[in-house]
MMTF fields as JSON, N, C-alpha, C and O atoms, coordinates in Angstrom:
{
  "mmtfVersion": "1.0.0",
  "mmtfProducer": "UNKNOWN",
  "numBonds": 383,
  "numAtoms": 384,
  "numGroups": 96,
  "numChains": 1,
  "numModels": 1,
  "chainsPerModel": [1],
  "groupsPerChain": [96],
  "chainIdList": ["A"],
  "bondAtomList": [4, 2, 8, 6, 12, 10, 16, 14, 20, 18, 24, 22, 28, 26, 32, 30, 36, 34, 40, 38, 44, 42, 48, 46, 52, 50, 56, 54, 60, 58, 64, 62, 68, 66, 72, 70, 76, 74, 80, 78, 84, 82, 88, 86, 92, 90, 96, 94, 100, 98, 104, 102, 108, 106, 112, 110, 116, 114, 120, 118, 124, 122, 128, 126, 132, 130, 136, 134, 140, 138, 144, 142, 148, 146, 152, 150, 156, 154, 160, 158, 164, 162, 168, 166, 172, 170, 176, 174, 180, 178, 184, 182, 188, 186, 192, 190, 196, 194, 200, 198, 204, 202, 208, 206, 212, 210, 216, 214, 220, 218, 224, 222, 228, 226, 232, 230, 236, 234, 240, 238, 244, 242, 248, 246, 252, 250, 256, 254, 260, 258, 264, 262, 268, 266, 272, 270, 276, 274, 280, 278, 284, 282, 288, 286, 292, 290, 296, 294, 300, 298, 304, 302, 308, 306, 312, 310, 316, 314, 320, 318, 324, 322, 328, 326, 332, 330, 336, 334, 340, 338, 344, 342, 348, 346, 352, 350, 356, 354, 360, 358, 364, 362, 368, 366, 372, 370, 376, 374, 380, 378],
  "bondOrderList": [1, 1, 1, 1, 1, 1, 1, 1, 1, 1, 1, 1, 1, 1, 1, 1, 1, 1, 1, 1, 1, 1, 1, 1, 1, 1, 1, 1, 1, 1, 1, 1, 1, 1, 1, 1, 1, 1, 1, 1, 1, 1, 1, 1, 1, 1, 1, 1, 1, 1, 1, 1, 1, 1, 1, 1, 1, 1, 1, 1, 1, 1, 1, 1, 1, 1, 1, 1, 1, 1, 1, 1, 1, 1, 1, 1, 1, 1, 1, 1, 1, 1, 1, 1, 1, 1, 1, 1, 1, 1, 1, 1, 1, 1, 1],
  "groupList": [{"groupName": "UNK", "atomNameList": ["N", "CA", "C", "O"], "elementList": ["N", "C", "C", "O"], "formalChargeList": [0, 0, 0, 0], "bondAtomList": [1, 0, 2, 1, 3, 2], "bondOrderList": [1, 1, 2], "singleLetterCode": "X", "chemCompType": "L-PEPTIDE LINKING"}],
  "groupTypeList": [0, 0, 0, 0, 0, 0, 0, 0, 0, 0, 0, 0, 0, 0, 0, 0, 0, 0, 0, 0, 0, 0, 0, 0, 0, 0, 0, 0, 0, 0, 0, 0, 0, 0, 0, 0, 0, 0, 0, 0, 0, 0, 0, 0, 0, 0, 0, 0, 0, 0, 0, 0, 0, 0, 0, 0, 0, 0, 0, 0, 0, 0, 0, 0, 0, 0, 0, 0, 0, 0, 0, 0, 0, 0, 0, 0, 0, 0, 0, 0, 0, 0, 0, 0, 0, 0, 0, 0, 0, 0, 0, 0, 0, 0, 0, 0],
  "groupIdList": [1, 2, 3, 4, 5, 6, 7, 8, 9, 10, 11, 12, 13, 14, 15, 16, 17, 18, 19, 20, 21, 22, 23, 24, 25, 26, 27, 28, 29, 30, 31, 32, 33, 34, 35, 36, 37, 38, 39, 40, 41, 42, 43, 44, 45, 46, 47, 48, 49, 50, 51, 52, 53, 54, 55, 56, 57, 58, 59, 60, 61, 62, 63, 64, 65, 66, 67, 68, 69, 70, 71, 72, 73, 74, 75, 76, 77, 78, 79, 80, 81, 82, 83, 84, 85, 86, 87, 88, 89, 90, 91, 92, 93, 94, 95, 96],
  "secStructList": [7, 7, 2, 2, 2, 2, 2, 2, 2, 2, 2, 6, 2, 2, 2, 2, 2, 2, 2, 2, 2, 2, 2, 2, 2, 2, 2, 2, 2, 2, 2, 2, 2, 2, 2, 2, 2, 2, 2, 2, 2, 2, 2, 2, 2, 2, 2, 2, 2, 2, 2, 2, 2, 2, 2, 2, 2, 2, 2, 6, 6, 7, 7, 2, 2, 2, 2, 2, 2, 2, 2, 2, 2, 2, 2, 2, 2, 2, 6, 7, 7, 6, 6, 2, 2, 2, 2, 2, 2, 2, 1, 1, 1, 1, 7, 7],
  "xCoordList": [169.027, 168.775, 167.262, 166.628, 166.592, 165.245, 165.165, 166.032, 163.565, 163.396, 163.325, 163.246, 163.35, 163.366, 164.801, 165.071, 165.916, 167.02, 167.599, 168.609, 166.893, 166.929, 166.545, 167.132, 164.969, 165.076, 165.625, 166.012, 165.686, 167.187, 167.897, 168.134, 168.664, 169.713, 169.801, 170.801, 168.561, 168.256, 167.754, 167.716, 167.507, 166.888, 168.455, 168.926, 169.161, 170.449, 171.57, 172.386, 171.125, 172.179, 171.213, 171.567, 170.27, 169.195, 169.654, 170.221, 169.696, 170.162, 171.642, 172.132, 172.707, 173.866, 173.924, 174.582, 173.009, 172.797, 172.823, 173.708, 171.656, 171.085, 171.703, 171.669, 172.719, 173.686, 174.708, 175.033, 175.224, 176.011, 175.822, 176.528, 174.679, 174.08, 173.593, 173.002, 173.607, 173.461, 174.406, 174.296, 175.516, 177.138, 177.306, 177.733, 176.957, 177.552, 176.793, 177.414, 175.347, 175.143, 175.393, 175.319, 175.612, 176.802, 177.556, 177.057, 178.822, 179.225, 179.706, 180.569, 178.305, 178.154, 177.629, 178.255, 176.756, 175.968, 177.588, 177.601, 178.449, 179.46, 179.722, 179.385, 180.41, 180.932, 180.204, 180.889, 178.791, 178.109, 177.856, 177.808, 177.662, 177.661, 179.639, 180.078, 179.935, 181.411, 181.679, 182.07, 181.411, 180.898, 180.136, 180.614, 178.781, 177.956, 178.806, 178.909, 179.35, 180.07, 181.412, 181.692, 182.055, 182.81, 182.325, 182.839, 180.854, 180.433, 179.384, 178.366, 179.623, 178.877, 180.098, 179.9, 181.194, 182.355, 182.814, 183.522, 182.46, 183.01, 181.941, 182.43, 180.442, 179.727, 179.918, 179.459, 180.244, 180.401, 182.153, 182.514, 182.779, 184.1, 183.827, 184.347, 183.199, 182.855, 182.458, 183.129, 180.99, 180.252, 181.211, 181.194, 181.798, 182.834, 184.167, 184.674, 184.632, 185.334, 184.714, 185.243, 183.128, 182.8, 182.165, 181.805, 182.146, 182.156, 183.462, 183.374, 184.522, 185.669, 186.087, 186.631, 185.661, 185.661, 184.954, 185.613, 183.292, 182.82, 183.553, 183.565, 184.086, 184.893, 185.563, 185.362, 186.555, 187.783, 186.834, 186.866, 186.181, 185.722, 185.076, 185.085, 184.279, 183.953, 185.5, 185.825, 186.089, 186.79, 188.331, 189.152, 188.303, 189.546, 189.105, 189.673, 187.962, 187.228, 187.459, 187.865, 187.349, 188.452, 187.08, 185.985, 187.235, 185.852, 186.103, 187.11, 185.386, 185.135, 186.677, 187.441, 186.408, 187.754, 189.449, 190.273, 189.417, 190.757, 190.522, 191.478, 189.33, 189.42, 189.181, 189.21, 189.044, 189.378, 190.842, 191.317, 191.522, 193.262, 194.014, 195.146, 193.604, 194.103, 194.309, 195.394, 192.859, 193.326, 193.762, 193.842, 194.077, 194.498, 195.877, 196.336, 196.628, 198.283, 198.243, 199.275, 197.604, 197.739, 198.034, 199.025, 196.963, 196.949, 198.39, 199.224, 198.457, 200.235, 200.956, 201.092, 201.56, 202.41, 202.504, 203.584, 201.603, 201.525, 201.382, 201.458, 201.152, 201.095, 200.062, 200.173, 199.134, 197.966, 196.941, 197.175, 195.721, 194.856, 193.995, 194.251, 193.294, 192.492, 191.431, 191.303, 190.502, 189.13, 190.27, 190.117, 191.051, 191.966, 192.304, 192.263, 192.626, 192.914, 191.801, 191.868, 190.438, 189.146, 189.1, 189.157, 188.902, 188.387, 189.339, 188.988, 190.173, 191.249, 190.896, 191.21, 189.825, 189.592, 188.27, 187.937, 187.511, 186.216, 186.149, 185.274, 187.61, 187.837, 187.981, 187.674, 188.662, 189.801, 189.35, 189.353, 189.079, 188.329, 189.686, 189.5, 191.182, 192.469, 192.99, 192.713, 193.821, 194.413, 196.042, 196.837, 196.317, 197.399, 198.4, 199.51],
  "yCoordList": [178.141, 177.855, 177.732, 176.981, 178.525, 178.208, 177.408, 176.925, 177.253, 175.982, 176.001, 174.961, 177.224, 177.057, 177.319, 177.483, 177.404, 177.025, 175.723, 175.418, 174.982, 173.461, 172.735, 172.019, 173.544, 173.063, 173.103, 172.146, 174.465, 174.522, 173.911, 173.391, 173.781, 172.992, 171.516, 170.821, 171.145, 169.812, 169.456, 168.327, 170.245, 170.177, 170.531, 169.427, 171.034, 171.042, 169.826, 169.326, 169.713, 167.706, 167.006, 165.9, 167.375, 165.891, 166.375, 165.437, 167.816, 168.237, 167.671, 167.461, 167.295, 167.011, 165.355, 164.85, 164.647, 163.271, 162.679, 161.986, 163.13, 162.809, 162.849, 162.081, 164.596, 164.719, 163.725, 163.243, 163.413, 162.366, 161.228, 160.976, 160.094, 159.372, 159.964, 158.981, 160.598, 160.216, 160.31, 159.944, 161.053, 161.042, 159.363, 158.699, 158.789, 157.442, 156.452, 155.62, 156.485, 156.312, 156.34, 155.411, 157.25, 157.618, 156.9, 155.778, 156.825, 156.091, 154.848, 154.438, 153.987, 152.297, 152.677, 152.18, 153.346, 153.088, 152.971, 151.987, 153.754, 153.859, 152.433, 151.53, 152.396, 151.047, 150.128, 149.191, 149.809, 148.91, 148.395, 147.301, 150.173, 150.352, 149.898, 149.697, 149.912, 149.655, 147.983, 147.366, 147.536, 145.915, 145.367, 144.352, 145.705, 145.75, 145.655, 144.537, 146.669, 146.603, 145.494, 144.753, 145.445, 144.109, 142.93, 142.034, 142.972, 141.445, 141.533, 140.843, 142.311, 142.64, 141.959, 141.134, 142.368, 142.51, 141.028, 140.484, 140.405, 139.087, 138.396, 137.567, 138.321, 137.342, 137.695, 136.814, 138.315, 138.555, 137.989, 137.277, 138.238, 137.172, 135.723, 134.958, 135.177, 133.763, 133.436, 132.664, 134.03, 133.665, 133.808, 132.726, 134.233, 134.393, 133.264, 132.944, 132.696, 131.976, 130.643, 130.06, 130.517, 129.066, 128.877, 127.787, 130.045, 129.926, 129.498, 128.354, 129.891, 129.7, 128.182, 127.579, 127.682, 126.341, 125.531, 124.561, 125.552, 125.33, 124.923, 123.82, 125.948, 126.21, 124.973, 124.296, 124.619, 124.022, 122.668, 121.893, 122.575, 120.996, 120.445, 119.233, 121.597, 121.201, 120.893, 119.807, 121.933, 121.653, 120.577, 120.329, 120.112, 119.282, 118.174, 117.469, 118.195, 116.781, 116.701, 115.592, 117.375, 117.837, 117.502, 117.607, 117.223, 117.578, 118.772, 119.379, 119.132, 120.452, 121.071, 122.028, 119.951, 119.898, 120.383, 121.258, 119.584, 119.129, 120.703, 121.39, 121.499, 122.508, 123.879, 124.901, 124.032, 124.629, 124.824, 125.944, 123.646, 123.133, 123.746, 124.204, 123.768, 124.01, 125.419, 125.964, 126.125, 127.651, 128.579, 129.805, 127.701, 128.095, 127.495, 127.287, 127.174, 126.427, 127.94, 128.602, 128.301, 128.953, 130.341, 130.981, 130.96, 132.049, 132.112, 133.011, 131.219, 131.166, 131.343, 132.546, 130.482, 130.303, 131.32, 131.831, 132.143, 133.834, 134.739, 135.899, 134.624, 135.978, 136.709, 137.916, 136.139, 136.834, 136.604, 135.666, 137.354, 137.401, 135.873, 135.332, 135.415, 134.035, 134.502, 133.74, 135.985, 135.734, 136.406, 135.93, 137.191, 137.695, 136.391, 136.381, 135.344, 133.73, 133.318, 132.585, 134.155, 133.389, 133.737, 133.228, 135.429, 136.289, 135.782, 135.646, 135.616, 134.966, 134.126, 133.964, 132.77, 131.713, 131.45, 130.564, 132.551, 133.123, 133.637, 133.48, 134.53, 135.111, 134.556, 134.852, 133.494, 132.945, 131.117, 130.478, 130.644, 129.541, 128.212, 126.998, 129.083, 128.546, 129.212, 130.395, 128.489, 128.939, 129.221, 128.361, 131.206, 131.678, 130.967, 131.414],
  "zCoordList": [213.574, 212.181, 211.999, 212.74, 210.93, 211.08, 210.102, 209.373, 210.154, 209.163, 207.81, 207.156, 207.26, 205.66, 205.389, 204.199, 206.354, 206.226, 206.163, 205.528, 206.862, 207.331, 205.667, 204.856, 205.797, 204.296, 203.168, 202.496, 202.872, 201.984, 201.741, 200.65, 203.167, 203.154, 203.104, 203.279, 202.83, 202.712, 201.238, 200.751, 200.839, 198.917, 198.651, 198.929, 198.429, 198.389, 198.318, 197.542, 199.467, 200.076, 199.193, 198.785, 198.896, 198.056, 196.82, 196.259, 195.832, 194.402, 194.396, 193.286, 195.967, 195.517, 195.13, 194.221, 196.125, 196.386, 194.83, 194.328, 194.246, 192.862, 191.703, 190.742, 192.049, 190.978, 190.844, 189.76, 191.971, 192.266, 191.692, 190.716, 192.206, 191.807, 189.936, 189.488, 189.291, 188.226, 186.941, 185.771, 187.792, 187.152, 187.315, 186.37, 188.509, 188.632, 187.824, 187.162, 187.831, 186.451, 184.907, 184.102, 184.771, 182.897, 183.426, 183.338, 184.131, 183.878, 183.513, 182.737, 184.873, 184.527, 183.118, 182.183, 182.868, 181.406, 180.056, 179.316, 179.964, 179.312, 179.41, 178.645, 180.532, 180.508, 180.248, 179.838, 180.277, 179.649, 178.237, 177.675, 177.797, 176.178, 175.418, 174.286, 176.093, 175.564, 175.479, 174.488, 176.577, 176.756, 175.995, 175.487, 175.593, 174.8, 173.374, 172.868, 172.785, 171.49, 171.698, 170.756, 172.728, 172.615, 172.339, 171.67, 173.122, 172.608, 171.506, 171.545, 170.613, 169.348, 168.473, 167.581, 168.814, 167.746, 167.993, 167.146, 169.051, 169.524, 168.939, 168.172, 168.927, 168.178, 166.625, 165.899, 166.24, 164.587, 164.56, 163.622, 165.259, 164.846, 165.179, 164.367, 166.086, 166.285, 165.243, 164.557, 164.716, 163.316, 162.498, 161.91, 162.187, 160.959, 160.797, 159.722, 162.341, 162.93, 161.806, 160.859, 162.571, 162.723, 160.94, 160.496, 160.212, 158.758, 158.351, 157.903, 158.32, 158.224, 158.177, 157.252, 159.511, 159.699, 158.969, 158.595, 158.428, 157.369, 156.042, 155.495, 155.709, 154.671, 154.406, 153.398, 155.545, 155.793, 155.667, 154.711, 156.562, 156.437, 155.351, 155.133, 154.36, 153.121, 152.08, 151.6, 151.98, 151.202, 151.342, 150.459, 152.77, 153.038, 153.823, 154.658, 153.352, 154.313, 155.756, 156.103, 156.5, 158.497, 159.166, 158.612, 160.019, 161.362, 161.667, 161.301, 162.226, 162.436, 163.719, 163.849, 164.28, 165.492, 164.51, 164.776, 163.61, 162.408, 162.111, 162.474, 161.46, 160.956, 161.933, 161.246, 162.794, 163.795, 164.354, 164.545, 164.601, 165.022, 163.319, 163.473, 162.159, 161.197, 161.373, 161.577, 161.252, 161.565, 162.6, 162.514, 163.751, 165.06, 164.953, 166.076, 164.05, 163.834, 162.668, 162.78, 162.017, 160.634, 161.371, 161.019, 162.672, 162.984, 163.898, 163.797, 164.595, 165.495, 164.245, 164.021, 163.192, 162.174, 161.824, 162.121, 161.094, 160.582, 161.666, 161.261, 163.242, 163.926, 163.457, 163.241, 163.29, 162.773, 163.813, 164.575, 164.017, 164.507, 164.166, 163.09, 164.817, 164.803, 163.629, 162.672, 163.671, 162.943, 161.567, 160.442, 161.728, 160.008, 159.158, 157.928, 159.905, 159.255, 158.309, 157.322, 158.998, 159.352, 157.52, 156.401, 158.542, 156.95, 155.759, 154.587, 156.107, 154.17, 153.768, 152.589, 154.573, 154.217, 153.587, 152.801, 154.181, 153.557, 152.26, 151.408, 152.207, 150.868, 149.528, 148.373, 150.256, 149.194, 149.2, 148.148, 150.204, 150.355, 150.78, 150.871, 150.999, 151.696, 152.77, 152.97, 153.589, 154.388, 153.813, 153.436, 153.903, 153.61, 153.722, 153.434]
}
């Protein structure tokens, strides 16, 4: 084998190495960016959560604890999602 075969064949194993390595890259990156938007979508339901709760404690005099336990009995009772409770209470300024 001479040597600009050697080499070849070695820029080759390094073009496969890299390709490799940067498919495996996209992919953590995907999965990051997907994570990323879960906990986008998770701090905008918290905030929306802990308005909700606001709500409740202004208008029914609750601690914050009382109005939290209110819309977490409301979201079991209806089978509804915890922040959909949230959003009706935001809307409407009651729990459905």
């Amino acid at each position: 084998m001479t040597s600009e075969t050697r080499d070849a064949d070695q820029a080759v194993a390094d073009f496969v190495s890299e390709r490799d390595l940067l498919v495996e890259c996209q992919g953590t990156l995907k999965v990051a960016e997907a994570e990323l938007e879960n906990l986008r979508s998770a701090l905008v339901s918290a905030r929306r959560i802990g308005a909700a709760v606001g709500v409740l404690m202004g208008t029914r005099n609750l601690t914050d604890d009382q109005a939290f336990a209110a819309l977490s009995r409301a979201s079991q009772n209806q089978n509804r999602k915890l922040r959909l409770v949230a959003e009706d209470v935001l809307r409407t300024g009651t729990i459905g």
